[in-house]
Structures are given as structure tokens and as C-alpha cells.
C-alpha positions in Angstrom: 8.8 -13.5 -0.3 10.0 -14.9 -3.5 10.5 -11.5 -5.1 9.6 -7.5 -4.5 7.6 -7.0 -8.0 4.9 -4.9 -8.2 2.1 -7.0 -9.2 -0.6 -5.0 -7.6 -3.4 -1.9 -9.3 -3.2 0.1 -6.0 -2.2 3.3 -6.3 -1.2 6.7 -4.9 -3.3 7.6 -2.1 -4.2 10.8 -0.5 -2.7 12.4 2.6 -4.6 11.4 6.4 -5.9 14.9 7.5 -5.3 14.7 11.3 -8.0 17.1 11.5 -10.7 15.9 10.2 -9.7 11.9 10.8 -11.5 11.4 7.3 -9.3 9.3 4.7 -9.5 8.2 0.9 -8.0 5.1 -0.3 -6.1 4.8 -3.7 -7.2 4.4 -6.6 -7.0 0.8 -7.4 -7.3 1.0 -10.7 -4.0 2.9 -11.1 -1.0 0.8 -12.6 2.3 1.3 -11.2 4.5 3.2 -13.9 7.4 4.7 -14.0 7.1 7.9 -12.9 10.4 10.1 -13.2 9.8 13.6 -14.0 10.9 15.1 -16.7 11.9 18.8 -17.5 13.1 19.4 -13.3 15.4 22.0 -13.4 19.1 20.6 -11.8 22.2 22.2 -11.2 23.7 24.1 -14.3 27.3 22.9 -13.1 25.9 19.1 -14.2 24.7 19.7 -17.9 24.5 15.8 -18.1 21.4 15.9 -15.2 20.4 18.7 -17.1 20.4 17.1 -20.4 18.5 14.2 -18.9 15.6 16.8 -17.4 14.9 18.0 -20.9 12.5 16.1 -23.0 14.6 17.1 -26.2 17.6 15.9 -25.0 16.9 12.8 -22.7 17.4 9.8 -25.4 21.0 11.5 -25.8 21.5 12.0 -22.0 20.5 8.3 -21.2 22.9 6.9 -23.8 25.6 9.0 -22.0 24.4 7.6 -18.8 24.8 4.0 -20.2 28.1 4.6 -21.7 29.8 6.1 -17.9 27.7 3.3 -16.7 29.8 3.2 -12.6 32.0 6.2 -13.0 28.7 8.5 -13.4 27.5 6.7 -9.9 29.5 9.3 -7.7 28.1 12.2 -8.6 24.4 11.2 -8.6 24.8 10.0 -5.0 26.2 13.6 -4.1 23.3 14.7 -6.0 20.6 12.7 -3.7 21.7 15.2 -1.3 20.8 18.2 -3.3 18.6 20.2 -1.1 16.5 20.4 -4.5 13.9 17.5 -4.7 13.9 18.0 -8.6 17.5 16.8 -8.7 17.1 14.6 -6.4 14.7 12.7 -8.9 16.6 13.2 -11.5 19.5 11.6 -9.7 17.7 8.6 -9.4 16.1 8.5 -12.9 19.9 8.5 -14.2 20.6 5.4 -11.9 18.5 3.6 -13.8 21.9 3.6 -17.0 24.2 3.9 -14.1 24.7 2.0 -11.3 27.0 -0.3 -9.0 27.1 -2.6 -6.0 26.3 -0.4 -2.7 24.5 2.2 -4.5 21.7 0.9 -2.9 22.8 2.3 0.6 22.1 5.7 -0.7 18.7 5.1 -2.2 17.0 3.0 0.3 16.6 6.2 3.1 14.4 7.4 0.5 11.9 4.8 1.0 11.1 6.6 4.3 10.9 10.3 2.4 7.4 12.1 3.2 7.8 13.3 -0.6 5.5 10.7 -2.0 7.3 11.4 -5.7 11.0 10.4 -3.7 9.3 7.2 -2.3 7.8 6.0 -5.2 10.8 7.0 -7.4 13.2 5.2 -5.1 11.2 1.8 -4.7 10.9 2.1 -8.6 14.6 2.1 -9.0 15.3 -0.9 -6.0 12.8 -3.1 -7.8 15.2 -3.1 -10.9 18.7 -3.1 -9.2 18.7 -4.6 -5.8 18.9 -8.3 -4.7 15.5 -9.1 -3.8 16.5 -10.9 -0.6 18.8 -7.9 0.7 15.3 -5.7 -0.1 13.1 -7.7 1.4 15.6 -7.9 4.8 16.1 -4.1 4.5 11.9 -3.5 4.1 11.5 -5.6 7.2 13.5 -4.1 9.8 12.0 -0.3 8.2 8.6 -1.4 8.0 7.2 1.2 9.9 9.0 3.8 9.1 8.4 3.5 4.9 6.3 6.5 3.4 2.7 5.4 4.0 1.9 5.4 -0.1 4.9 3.0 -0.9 3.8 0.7 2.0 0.6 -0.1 0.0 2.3 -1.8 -2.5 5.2 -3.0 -0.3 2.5 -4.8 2.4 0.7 -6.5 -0.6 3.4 -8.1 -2.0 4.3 -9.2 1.8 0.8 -10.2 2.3 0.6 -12.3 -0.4 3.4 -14.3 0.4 3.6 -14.1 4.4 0.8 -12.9 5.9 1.6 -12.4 9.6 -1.0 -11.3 12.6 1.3 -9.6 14.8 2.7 -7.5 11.8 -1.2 -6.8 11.5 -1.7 -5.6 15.0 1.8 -3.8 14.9 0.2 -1.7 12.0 -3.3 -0.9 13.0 -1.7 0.3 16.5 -0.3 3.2 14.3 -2.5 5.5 12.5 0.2 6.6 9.8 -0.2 2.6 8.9 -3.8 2.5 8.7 -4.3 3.6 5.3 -2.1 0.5 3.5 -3.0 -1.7 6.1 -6.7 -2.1 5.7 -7.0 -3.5 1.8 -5.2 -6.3 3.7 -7.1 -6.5 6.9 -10.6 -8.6 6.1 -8.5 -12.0 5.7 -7.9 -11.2 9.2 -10.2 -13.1 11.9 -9.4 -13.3 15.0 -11.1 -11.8 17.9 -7.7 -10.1 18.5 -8.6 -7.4 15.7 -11.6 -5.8 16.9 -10.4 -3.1 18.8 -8.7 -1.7 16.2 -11.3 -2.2 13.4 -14.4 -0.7 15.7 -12.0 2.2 16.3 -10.6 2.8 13.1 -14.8 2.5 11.8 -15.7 5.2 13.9 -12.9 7.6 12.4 -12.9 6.3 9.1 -14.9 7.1 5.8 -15.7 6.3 2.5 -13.6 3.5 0.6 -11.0 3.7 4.4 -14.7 3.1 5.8 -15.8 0.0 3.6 -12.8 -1.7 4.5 -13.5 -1.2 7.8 -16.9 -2.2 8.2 -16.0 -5.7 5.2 -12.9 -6.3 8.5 -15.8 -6.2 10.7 -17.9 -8.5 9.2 -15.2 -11.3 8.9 -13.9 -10.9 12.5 -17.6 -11.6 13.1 -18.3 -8.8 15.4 -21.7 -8.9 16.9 -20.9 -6.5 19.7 -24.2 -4.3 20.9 -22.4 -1.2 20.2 -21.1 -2.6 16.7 -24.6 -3.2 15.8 -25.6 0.3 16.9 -22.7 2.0 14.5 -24.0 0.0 12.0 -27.4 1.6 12.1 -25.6 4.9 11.5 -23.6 3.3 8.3 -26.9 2.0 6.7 -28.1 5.7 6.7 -24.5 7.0 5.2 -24.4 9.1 2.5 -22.0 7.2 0.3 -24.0 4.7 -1.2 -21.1 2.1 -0.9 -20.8 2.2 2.8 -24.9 1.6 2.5 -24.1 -1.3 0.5 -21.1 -2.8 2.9 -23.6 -1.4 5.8 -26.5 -4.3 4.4 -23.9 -6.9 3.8 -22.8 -6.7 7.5 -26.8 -7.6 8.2 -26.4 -9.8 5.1 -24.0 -12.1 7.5 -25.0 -11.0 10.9 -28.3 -9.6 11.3 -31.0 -11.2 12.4 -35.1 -10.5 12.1 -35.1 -7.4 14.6 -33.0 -6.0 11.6 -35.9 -6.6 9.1 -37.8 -3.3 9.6 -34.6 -1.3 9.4 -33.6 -2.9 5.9 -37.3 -2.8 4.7 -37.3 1.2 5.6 -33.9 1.7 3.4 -35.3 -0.3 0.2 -38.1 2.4 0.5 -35.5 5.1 0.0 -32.6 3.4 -2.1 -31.7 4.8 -5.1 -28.2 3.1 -5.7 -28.5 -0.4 -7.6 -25.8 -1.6 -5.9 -26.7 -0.5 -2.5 -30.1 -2.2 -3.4 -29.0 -5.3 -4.3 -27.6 -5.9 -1.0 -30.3 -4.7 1.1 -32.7 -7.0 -1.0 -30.1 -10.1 -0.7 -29.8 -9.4 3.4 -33.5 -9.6 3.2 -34.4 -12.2 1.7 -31.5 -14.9 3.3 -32.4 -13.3 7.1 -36.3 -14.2 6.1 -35.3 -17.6 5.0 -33.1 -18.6 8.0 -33.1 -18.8 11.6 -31.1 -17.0 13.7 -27.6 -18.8 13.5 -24.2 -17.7 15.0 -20.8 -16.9 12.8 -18.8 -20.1 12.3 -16.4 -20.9 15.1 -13.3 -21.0 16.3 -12.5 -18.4 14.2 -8.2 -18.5 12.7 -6.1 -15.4 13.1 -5.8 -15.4 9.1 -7.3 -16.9 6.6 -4.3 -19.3 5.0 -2.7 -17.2 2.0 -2.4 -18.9 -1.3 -1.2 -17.6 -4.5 -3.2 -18.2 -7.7 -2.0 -21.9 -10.0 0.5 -22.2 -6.8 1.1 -24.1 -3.4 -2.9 -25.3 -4.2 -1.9 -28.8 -3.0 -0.9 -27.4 0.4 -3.2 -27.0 3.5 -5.0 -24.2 2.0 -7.6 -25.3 0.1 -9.4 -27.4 2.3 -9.4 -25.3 5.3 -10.6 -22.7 2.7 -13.5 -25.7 1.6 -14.2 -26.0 5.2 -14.8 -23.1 6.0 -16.9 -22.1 3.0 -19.5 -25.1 4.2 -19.7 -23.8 7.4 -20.3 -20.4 6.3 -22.6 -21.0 3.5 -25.0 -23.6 6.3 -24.8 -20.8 8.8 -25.7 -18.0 6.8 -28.5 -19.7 5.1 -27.2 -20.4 1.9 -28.1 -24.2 2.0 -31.4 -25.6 0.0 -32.4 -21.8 -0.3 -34.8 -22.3 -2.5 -35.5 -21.4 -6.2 -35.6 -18.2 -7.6 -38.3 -16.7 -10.4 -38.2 -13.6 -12.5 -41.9 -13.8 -13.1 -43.3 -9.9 -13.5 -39.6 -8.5 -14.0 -39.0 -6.3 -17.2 -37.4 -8.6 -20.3 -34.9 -7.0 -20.2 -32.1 -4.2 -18.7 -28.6 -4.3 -18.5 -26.6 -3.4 -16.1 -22.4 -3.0 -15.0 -21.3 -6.1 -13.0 -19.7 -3.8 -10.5 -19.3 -0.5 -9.6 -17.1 1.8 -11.9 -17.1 -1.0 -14.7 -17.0 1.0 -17.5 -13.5 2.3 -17.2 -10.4 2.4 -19.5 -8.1 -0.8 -18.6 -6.4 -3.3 -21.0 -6.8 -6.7 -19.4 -9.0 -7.5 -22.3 -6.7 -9.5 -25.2 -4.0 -8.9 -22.9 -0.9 -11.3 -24.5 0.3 -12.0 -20.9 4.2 -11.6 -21.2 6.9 -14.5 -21.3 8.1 -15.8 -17.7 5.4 -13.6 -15.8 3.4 -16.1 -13.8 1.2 -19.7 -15.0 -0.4 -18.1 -17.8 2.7 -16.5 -19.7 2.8 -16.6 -23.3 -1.2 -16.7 -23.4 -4.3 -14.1 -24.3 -6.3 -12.5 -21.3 -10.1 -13.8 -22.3 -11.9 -11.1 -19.8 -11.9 -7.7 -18.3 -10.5 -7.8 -14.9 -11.8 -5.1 -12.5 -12.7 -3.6 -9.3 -9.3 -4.3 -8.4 -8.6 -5.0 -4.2 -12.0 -4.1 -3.4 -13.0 -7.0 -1.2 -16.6 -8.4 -0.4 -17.8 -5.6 -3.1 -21.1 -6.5 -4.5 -21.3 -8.4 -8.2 -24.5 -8.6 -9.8 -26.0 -10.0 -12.6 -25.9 -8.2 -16.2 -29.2 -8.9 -17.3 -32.5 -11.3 -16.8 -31.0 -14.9 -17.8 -30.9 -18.3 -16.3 -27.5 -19.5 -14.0 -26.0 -22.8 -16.0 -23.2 -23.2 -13.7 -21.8 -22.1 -10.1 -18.7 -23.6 -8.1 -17.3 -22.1 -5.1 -13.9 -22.4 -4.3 -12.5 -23.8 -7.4 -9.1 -23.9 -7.5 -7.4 -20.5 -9.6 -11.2 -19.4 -10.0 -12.9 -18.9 -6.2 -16.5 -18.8 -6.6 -17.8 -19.1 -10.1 -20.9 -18.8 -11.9 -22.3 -18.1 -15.9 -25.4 -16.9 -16.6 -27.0 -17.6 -20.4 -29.1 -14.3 -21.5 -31.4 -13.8 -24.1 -31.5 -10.2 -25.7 -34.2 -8.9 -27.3 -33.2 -9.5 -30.4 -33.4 -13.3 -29.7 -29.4 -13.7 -29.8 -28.0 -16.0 -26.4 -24.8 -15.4 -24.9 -23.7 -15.6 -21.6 -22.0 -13.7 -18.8 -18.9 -15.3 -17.0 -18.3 -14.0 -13.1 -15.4 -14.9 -11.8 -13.0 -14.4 -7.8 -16.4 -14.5 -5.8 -16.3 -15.0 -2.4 -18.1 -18.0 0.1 -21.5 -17.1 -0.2 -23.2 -17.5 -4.0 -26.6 -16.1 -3.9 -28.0 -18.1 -6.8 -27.8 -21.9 -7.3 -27.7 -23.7 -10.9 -31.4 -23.3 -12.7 -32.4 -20.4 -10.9 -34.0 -17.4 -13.1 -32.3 -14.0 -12.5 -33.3 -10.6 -12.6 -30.9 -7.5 -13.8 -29.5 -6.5 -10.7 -29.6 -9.7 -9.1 -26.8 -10.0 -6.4 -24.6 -12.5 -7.1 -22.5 -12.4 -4.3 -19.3 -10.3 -3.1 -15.6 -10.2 -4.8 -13.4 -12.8 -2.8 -10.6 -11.7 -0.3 -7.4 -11.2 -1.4 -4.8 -14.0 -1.6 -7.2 -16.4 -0.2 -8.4 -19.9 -1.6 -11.7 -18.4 -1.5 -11.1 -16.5 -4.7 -8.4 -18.5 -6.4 -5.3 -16.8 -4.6 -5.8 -13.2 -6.2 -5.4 -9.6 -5.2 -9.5 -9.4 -5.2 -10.9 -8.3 -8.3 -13.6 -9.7 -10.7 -12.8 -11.7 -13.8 -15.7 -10.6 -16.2 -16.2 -12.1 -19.4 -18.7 -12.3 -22.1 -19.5 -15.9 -24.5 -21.4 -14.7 -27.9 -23.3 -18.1 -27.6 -25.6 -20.3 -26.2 -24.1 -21.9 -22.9 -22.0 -25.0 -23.5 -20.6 -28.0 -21.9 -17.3 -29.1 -22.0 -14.0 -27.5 -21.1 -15.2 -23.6 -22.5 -14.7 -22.2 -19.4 -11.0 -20.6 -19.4 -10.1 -17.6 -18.5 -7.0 -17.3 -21.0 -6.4 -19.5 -24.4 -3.5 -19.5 -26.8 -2.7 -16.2 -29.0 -2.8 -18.9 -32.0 -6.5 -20.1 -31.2 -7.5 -16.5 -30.0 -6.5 -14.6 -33.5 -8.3 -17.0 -35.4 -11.5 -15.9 -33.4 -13.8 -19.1 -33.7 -13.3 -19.2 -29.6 -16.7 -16.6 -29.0 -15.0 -14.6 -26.2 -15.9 -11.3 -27.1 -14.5 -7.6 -25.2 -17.5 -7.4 -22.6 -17.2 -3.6 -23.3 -18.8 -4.1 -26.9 -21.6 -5.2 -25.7 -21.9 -1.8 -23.6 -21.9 -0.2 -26.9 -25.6 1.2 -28.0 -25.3 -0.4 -31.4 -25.4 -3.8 -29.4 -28.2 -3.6 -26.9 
């Protein structure tokens, strides 16, 4: 691993109930922040870790902190052994301004702390002072031990740099790793996994039971009792295990699963949900019964985005993409019409689009990554949420799809025509393998588009999954339009028609 910074949207998650064996998954919408408390109450013999605790007097506190810079390190590591959590945190805030070589001996236990608020706190601080080698040695030999919430973050940095099978199985064969483990576990393929993942399905539920069932699919399991569970998820009362549930039939099922989808469309409510169903319909109709791509790898080959794409990766990724999309169905599928379909309805891309983030306009910093320096041209969401359904906006015509493009994944733009007469057109980009629509065909709102990549795979550019919206206020062009980040120069003069897609959520612009 070439370095231990957070790049990754996951977030805290919630505690396993050993009860109830029912889990949550983070919010992966959360950034990482700094999260030192303020106002904890420390020991009044150290009016300097008391100064630093109050909001009136931190700026003062921090200077003073800066100024003792290694003579105020040995009393903060006495005071990581406070039996008081608050100035424990505090302790470690105040490393931050003060800190030497070694200090990190009495941080790193922390890692392990069941106080979520110690853990985070503590990988925080090691992300700015230690050597990233020595950390990444150090995470290595404690991976199993490291507070469940940190390892989220900790495993996708390690997964997107060196995946490893047998650190996979090591995981899943302990519960307390299940929870950061499966984000990571649908690039995972091998026949190897399915024990695990059928178990883990049966206990799990909602987002903990997505993942399972999206693992499921790509380890291709067919297994009678597999298919029976699945029965069970397609009646679920979350309406995104429905909507996982009828992409599993989407890839596996076959024409004895026909009445079972046709019964759910009578009932489904969910757009989403729908979508699917109606997608697993129609490609099952239009195929025969065909088996999942084989031999199957243990991993699919990790790549990170605008790097090491001249290795191996790509064209396995290619290969198996044409295998996929000729076994699933997704070859000469035929043309599709909106004929009878209302003009006109608009509709969020994915689930949850509509939330606060500020990827749009973004001036991506100096030094950070291929793209440094330049302006963020989309909204990037549904952040690690592999194989979730994207759909289309509105009723419009697809001007372009590619699949697998290098830095993009699957890719495809729509041109729309509101009612007021006005074209512009609607950019989707991280897909995964299997496109729904091909070039020319006529959309309706809602249409299913296809599923969101897996993460760190050629299949959608290299990425932590998520999909890179964006919205063209014009008529669809040719040429080299189709960027994803331009120069803060060409952006601020604004004759570049990327416009927020949020704006166009707006009621004045419907």
C-alpha cells in the first residue's frame, strides 16, 4: 500500500447486536473528519488539557501545544492512561501540536479500543504523524484485532491496493469482521466464498443484506437452497433487498422464475425495486437458459483509477465483460421503444440522490491524485454501494455507451427533451458489465441502466463504486465533451454547459 490516507465516504457504523444477528452498514455518504471533542472535562491538575477542552480557549491552548512541541509529549502519554476516556481524547487531540518519534507506541493500542471515538481518534492522529510503511506493517500483524468501525476504512485502503483472498476468508470466518468486510466482498469470486456469504445472507439484513446477496451473485451461486432464500428476499420488506433480490434473477434466473417476477411487478411500489424486476424480465424472456461465465478467479484484478491501466487488468476485466454480457443476454438484444410512455417524468438516478455533498465544482486539491489542480464536472454519489441500480432521468434517446473504458467503467449519455422544447443530456458514469440499453435505443424514465461497478475493479474505472452523475445544458455532441473534470480557468468562464445536476431538481426548472 503506497500510503494509509483516507480516501474513502464510509462511515461510522452501528454496533452487531448478537441478539438479534441483524446489522446496519455505515453511512457511506459520511466524510471522514476530524473528530476530536471539544469541551471534555480533564484533570484540573493539567489546565493546559483543560484549556484545550474549552472552545474559548482552544486557539490559545494549541499555540502552547505547538510552542512545547516534544517536551509536552510526556504528559499526554501518561494521560492516554487516564481512566477518563474524555482525557484520553483530549490527549490525543493535543498530539496533533506535540509530538515525537516513538509516540506512536502509545497511540497505536488504541486502534484496537471498543470505544469507537478512541479508534477513530487514534487512526486520525497516525494518518498525520506515523511513517506510512511502519503503519501499514503495524495494521497487518493487528488486523483482526482493530475496532470493527476503523477496519472499514483501514480494509478499503488495503483493498484497493492489495486485495488478498485468504485475508478475505480470514475475515468472514469471524463475525466481529463481517460488517467492514462485506463492501469489499462482491470482487470476490471464487467458489471458495460461498459458505460464508449463504451464511452471513441468512443472518444478515438490510444494506449488511444487499451486500450479501450482490457477493452471491458474483460468486455465481446457483445452489437449490440459494435459489430458495432468494424467494424469501424478493418478498423482503426493504425495498432494496427486493431490488438486489431481482438482480440476482437478473444474472441467474431462468424462465421457471418468470411467474415469480411477474407476481412482484403486480405489487411493486419502489421505482427502483421495479426497474429491476422489469430489467430481469425482459433479458430472461429474451435469452436462453445459459450458465455463469467460467472458470471463475478468486478476485477480480484490482486497479486504481488513471493508474497501473497498462497492466494485466484491463483486459482480463474486457474479457470477462464479453463473456458476461454473451451469457447473460446482453448481445443483439434488440431495440427498445417508448411508444405509449408519458412525455415526460423525472426521476433521481439512484437512490438517496438528492442529498447534501460537494463533489459538484469541487477544485480538486494540489498533489491529490490525476486530476489535482482541476474542477469536479458532476455529482458523485451512492458512494461503495455496489451493483446498485442506476436508471435513467427522464424519456430521451442513448447517444453513446462504452463499457469498460479506462478511468470511466461503463458509460452512457442520454439526450432529453423537456417540455419546454430545451435538450440537454444526462451523463452516467462507474457502471458495471452489463449496460441494459445500446446506442439509439428510446428510453423511458425509470429505465434501468444497469448497476454501479465494483469497487477498485477495471470494470468501473478503478473506483471505490459510486456513480459519476452529470448534467450537459445542450444538445448531445461529438468530439472530446465527455470529461468528467476541466480546468478551473475554462470552468469559471462557464461556456463549457456542465451545469450542478441538482438545479435541474429545482421546480423552477422542470
Amino acid at each position: 500500500m503506497k500510503t494509509l490516507c483516507v480516501f474513502l465516504f464510509l462511515g461510522v457504523c452501528h454496533s452487531l447486536s448478537a441478539q438479534t444477528r441483524t446489522f446496519h452498514l455505515p453511512d457511506l455518504n459520511r466524510r471522514e473528519s476530524q473528530v476530536f471533542p471539544v469541551g471534555a472535562s480533564a484533570r484540573p491538575t493539567d489546565p493546559l488539557l483543560m484549556a484545550l477542552g474549552n472552545p474559548q480557549t482552544r486557539a490559545q491552548a494549541i499555540r502552547q501545544y505547538k510552542s512545547l512541541g516534544a517536551d509536552a509529549v510526556p504528559d499526554l502519554v501518561k494521560h492516554l492512561q487516564d481512566s477518563n476516556t474524555g482525557v484520553r481524547l483530549l490527549a490525543m487531540s493535543a498530539m496533533q501540536y506535540a509530538w515525537t518519534e516513538g509516540t506512536e507506541t502509545a497511540v497505536l493500542p488504541f486502534l484496537k479500543s471498543t470505544s469507537d471515538a478512541e479508534a477513530k481518534s487514534a487512526w486520525f492522529l497516525l494518518k498525520q504523524k506515523m511513517d506510512p510503511d511502519q503503519l501499514d506493517a503495524w495494521v497487518l500483524d493487528n488486523l483482526y484485532e482493530i475496532n470493527p468501525d476503523r477496519l472499514v476504512d483501514i480494509l478499503g485502503i488495503l483493498e484497493s491496493d492489495r486485495p488478498d483472498p485468504a485475508r478475505m476468508l480470514e475475515l468472514l470466518s469471524r463475525p466481529r469482521c463481517w460488517r467492514p468486510a462485506l463492501p469489499f466482498l462482491p470482487r470476490y469470486t471464487a467458489p471458495e466464498f460461498q459458505p460464508f456469504t449463504r451464511y452471513i445472507a441468512g443472518q444478515a439484513d438490510g444494506e449488511w443484506l444487499v451486500r450479501a446477496i450482490a457477493s452471491l451473485i458474483q460468486q455465481g451461486d446457483r445452489d437449490p437452497q440459494v435459489m430458495q432464500q432468494m424467494e424469501v428476499f424478493f418478498g423482503h420488506e426493504d425495498p432494496r433487498v427486493r431490488e438486489m433480490s431481482a438482480e440476482y434473477y437478473r444474472w441467474h434466473g431462468g424462465k421457471s422464475c418468470l411467474p415469480l417476477l411477474a407476481k412482484g411487478l403486480e405489487s411493486e411500489r419502489d421505482s427502483f425495486a421495479r426497474a429491476s424486476i422489469e430489467e430481469a424480465v425482459r433479458i430472461i424472456s429474451l435469452r436462453e437458459e445459459s450458465d455463469f461465465p467460467a472458470p471463475l478467479q478468486p478476485m477480480e484484478p484490482a486497479v486504481k483509477y488513471a493508474e497501473g491501466f497498462r497492466s494485466e487488468a484491463p483486459a482480463l476485466s474486457k474479457e470477462r465483460i464479453r463473456s458476461l454480457r454473451k451469457a447473460m443476454g446482453y448481445v443483439d438484444q434488440g431495440a427498445r421503444s417508448t411508444a405509449g410512455e408519458p412525455p415526460w417524468i423525472l426521476m433521481s438516478p439512484v437512490r438517496n440522490f438528492l442529498t447534501d455533498n460537494d463533489s459538484w465544482g469541487l477544485i480538486v486539491k494540489e498533489g491529490d491524485g490525476p486530476f489535482s489542480g482541476s474542477v469536479h464536472l458532476a455529482r458523485d454519489v451512492s458512494w461503495g454501494e455496489d451493483m446498485a441500480s442506476v436508471l435513467a432521468i427522464a424519456p430521451g434517446i442513448v447517444k453513446r455507451v462504452q463499457i469498460g473504458r479506462e478511468s470511466w467503467g461503463g458509460l452512457i449519455v442520454i439526450e432529453h427533451e423537456a417540455p419546454s422544447g430545451k435538450k440537454f443530456c444526462s451523463l452516467y458514469g462507474h457502471l458495471g458489465p452489463l449496460i441494459t440499453v445500446d446506442k439509439g435505443d428510446e428510453v423511458k424514465a425509470g429505465t434501468k441502466l444497469g448497476g454501479l461497478g465494483r469497487s477498485f475493479t477495471a470494470e468501473n474505472g478503478g473506483y471505490l463504486s459510486h456513480l459519476h452523475f452529470s448534467i450537459y445544458d445542450a444538445p448531445y455532441g461529438f468530439g472530446s465533451w465527455v470529461n468528467g473534470y476541466m480546468n478551473p480557468d475554462d470552468f469559471e468562464r462557464g461556456e463549457h454547459k456542465w451545469i450542478d445536476p441538482y438545479v435541474l431538481y429545482q421546480p423552477s426548472q422542470r
